[in-house]
N, C-alpha and C positions, 0 to 999 in steps of 0.2 A: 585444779580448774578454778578460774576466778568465779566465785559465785553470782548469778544476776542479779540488778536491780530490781526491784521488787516494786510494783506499779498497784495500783487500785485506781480501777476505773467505774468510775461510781454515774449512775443510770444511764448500763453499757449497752442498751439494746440488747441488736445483734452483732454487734462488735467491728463495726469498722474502725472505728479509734483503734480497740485492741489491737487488729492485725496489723496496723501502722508501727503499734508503740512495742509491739512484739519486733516488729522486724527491727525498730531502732536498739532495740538489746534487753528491752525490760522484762520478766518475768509479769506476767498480767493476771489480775482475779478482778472479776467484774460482779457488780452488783446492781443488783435492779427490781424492784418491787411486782414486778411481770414473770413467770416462767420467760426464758429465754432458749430454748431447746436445742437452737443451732450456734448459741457463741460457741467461740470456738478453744475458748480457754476455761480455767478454773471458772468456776460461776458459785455467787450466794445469793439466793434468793431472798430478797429483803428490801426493807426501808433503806432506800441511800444516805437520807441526811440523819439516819440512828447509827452508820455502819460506823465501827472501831477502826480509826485510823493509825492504831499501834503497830510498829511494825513497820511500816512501810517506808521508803522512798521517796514515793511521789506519788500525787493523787493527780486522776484528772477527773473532770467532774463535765457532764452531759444534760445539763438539765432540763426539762419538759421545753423544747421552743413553742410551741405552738400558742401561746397567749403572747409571744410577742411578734409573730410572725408577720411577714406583710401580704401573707396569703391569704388573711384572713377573708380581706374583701370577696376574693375569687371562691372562697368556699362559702360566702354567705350567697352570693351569687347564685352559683350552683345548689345550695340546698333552704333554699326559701328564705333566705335572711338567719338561716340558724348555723351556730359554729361551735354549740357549747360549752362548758368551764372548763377553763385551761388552766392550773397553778401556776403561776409564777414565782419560782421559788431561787431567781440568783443573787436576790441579798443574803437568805439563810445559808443557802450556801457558801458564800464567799464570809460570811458570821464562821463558819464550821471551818473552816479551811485556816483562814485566818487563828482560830486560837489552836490547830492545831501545831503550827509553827512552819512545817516544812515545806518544801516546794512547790507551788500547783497550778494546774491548768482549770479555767473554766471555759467551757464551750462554748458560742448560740449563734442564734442567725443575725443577718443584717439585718440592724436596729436594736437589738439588744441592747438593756443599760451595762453596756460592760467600760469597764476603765483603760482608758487608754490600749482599747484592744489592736492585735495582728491582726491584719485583713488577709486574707489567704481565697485564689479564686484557682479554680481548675485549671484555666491557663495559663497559670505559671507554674504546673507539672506537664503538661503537653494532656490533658484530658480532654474529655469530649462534652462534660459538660462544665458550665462553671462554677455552680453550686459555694456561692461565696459563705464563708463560714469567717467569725470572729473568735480572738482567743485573747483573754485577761490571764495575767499571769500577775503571780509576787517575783520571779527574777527572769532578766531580761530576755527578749526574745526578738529576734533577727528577720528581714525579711529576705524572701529568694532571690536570688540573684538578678532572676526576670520578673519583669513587671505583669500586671495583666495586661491581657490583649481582649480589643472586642469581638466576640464571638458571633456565628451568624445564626443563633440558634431561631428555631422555632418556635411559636406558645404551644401550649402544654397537649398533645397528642396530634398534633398536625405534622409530625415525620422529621426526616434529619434534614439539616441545613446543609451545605453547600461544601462546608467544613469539616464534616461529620459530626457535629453536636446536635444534643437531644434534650429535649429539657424532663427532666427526671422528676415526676408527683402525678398524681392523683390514680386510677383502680381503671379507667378505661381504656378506650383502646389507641392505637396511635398509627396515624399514618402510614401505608406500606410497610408496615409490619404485621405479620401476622402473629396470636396470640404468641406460641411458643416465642417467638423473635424476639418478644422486648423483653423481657427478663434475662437474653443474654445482651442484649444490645446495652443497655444498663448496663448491669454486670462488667461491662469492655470499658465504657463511657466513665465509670466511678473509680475505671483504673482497677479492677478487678475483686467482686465481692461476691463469687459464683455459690459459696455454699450460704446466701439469704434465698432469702421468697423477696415476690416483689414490692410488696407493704412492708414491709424490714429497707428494701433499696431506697423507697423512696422517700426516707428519712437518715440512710446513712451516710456517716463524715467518709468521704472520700479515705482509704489509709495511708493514702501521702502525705496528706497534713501532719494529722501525729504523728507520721516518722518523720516531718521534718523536724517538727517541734520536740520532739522525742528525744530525738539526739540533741538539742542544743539541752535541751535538762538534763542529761546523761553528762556531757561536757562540764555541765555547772555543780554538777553532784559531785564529777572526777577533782573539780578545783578546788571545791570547797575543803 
């Protein structure tokens, strides 16, 4: 049996990345400085940017978005002008990755200082919401075949749009659904991430992305 790729997924949450980059063929161990109780793969508890990249494959890297976020505004909004200290840590990391040598993905939201990042939005896997995510890579990376499309989503808990999309963040509650409902409604909408809670949902990467990305580094591992 060919043996798998061997992935490290570094500040993996709850793992939506993983079950992407799982499905694309890789063998996944996540780390993250947080217990993580529901990933769903190996897990090490720990500092991500001290973790030992020996061994491995391919790293994909997650870092804190929320100090680059553009939500910021909406949650200063919401809680008195206060959003507190967020790290920003994708120079270090991309320092860390960089003298490691081998192949990598770095994650984060729109806006991010990422280099010449993939833009990847929900509808261009057929999701329900769009939750646009960037990806900086050292080797190259392809976009989907379909473009994004405009969405007819709603702001944040005022119910599903006309489309069926939803816009996925904050702890309250959301239109026409009642509690039990939006955690599977998520859940559908992210393209399926049913074994989180719902403050895990609404921070994680869709796992289409990294299986699309997944495979094109699987591809480039096989050529290499």
């Amino acid at each position: 049996m060919k043996p798998l790729i061997r992935c490290l997924d570094l500040f993996c949450c709850a793992g939506g990345a993983a079950m992407g980059l799982h499905r694309a063929g890789f063998d996944v161990t996540g780390v993250d400085i947080k217990p993580q109780p529901r990933y769903p793969f190996k897990f090490i508890h720990g500092d991500a940017l001290e973790a030992d990249l020996t061994g491995f494959d391919f790293v994909w890297a997650s870092p804190p978005c929320q100090g680059y976020s553009r939500a910021k505004a909406l949650a200063q909004a919401r809680n008195g002008g206060k959003y507190g200290e967020h790290p920003q840590l994708i120079d270090a990391v991309r320092s860390k990755l960089q003298a490691w040598g081998g192949p990598w993905v770095i994650e984060n939201v729109q806006g991010a200082p990422l280099r010449n990042p993939l833009k990847l939005s929900g509808s261009q896997f057929g999701l329900l919401t769009q939750r646009q995510r960037w990806f900086e890579s050292n080797i190259p990376l392809f976009n989907p075949p379909t473009p994004p499309r405009r969405m007819k989503t709603p702001s944040a808990g005022n119910g599903i749009g006309p489309d069926g999309s939803i816009c996925i963040c904050g702890s309250g509650g959301v239109r026409g659904l009642r509690k039990g409902e939006i955690e599977a409604y998520w859940s559908k909408a992210l393209g399926g991430v049913d074994w989180m809670n719902r403050a895990e949902m609404a921070e994680a990467i869709p796992p289409a992305y990294s299986e699309f990305i997944g495979r094109q580094a699987i591809a480039h591992t096989a050529h290499r």
